[in-house]
C-alpha positions in Angstrom: 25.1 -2.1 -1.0 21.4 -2.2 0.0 19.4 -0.8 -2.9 17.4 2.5 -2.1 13.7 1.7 -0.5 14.1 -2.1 -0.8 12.4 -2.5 2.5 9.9 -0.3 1.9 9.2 -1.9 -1.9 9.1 -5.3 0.2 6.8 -4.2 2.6 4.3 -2.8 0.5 4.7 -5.5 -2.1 3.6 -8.0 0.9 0.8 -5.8 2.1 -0.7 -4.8 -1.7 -3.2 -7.6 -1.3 -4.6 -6.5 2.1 -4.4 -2.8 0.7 -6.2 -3.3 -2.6 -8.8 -5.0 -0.8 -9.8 -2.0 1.5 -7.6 0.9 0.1 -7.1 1.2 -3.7 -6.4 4.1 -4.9 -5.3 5.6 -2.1 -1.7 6.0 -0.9 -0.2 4.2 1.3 2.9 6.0 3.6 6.0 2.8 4.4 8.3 3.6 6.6 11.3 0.6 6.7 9.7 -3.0 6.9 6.2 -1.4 7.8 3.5 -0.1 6.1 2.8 3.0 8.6 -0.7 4.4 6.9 -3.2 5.1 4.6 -3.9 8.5 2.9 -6.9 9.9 0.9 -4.2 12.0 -1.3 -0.5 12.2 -2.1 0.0 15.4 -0.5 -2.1 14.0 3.2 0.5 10.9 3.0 3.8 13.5 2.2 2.5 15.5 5.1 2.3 12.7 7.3 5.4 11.2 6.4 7.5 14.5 6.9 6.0 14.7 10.3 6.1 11.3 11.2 10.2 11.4 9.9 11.6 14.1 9.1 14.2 14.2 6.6 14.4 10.2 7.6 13.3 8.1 4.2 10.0 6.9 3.7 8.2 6.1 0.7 4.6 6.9 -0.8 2.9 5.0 -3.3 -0.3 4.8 -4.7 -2.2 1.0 -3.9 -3.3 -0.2 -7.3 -3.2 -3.6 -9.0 -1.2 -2.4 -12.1 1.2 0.2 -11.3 1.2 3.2 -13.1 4.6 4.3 -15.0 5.6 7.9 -14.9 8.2 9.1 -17.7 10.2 11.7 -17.4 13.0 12.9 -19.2 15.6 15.3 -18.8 16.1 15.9 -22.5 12.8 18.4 -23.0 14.1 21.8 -25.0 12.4 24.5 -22.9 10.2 27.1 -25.0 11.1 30.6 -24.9 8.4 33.5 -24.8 8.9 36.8 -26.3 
Protein backbone atom coordinates (compact mmCIF):
# COMPACT_ATOMS: atom_id res chain seq x y z
CA UNK A 1 0.00 0.00 0.00
CA UNK A 2 1.13 3.48 -1.12
CA UNK A 3 1.94 5.56 1.96
CA UNK A 4 -0.24 8.74 2.56
CA UNK A 5 1.15 11.97 0.57
CA UNK A 6 4.22 10.11 -0.77
CA UNK A 7 3.96 11.97 -4.03
CA UNK A 8 3.37 14.97 -2.69
CA UNK A 9 6.47 14.58 0.02
CA UNK A 10 8.50 13.65 -3.34
CA UNK A 11 7.51 16.45 -5.17
CA UNK A 12 8.16 19.09 -2.78
CA UNK A 13 11.33 17.35 -1.52
CA UNK A 14 12.63 17.74 -5.36
CA UNK A 15 11.40 21.32 -5.71
CA UNK A 16 12.71 22.53 -1.91
CA UNK A 17 15.85 23.85 -3.62
CA UNK A 18 14.07 25.93 -6.25
CA UNK A 19 11.51 27.00 -3.51
CA UNK A 20 13.93 28.11 -0.81
CA UNK A 21 15.70 30.02 -3.26
CA UNK A 22 12.63 32.35 -4.19
CA UNK A 23 9.99 31.30 -1.49
CA UNK A 24 11.10 30.53 2.07
CA UNK A 25 8.91 30.80 4.37
CA UNK A 26 6.07 30.74 2.53
CA UNK A 27 3.86 27.70 1.80
CA UNK A 28 3.85 25.92 -0.79
CA UNK A 29 0.19 24.01 -1.99
CA UNK A 30 1.32 20.09 -3.90
CA UNK A 31 -1.17 18.53 -5.35
CA UNK A 32 0.10 14.62 -6.61
CA UNK A 33 3.62 14.80 -8.32
CA UNK A 34 3.30 18.73 -8.71
CA UNK A 35 3.98 21.43 -6.82
CA UNK A 36 0.75 23.58 -7.77
CA UNK A 37 1.67 27.13 -5.86
CA UNK A 38 2.98 29.41 -3.58
CA UNK A 39 1.10 31.14 -0.64
CA UNK A 40 2.00 34.18 1.54
CA UNK A 41 0.04 32.25 4.58
CA UNK A 42 -1.23 28.79 5.62
CA UNK A 43 -4.73 29.74 5.57
CA UNK A 44 -4.23 31.59 1.45
CA UNK A 45 -2.65 28.04 0.49
CA UNK A 46 -5.73 25.91 2.44
CA UNK A 47 -8.00 28.17 0.64
CA UNK A 48 -6.55 27.60 -2.60
CA UNK A 49 -6.18 24.07 -2.23
CA UNK A 50 -9.95 23.38 -1.18
CA UNK A 51 -10.90 25.27 -4.22
CA UNK A 52 -8.46 24.01 -6.45
CA UNK A 53 -9.71 20.14 -5.04
CA UNK A 54 -12.10 19.76 -3.03
CA UNK A 55 -12.23 17.13 -0.57
CA UNK A 56 -9.35 15.57 -3.16
CA UNK A 57 -5.85 15.35 -1.01
CA UNK A 58 -3.36 17.81 -1.31
CA UNK A 59 -0.79 18.90 0.96
CA UNK A 60 0.59 22.27 2.47
CA UNK A 61 3.80 22.81 3.84
CA UNK A 62 5.89 25.52 4.81
CA UNK A 63 9.45 25.92 2.43
CA UNK A 64 12.20 26.03 4.91
CA UNK A 65 15.71 24.49 5.03
CA UNK A 66 15.15 22.76 8.47
CA UNK A 67 11.70 21.59 8.99
CA UNK A 68 9.96 22.50 11.91
CA UNK A 69 8.54 19.62 14.27
CA UNK A 70 5.07 20.13 15.71
CA UNK A 71 4.29 17.80 18.93
CA UNK A 72 1.16 16.98 19.84
CA UNK A 73 -0.19 14.72 22.18
CA UNK A 74 -3.33 13.21 22.92
CA UNK A 75 -2.56 12.58 26.59
CA UNK A 76 -3.10 16.47 27.86
CA UNK A 77 -5.56 16.32 31.22
CA UNK A 78 -8.00 19.21 30.32
CA UNK A 79 -8.40 22.01 33.25
CA UNK A 80 -11.64 22.48 34.62
CA UNK A 81 -13.07 26.09 35.66
CA UNK A 82 -15.42 26.69 38.36
Amino acid sequence: MAQLFEAESKAFQEKLPELLQHSAGKFALVKGDRVDSVWTTYEDAIQAGYRAFGLDQFMVKRIEAVESVVRVTRFLVPQCRS
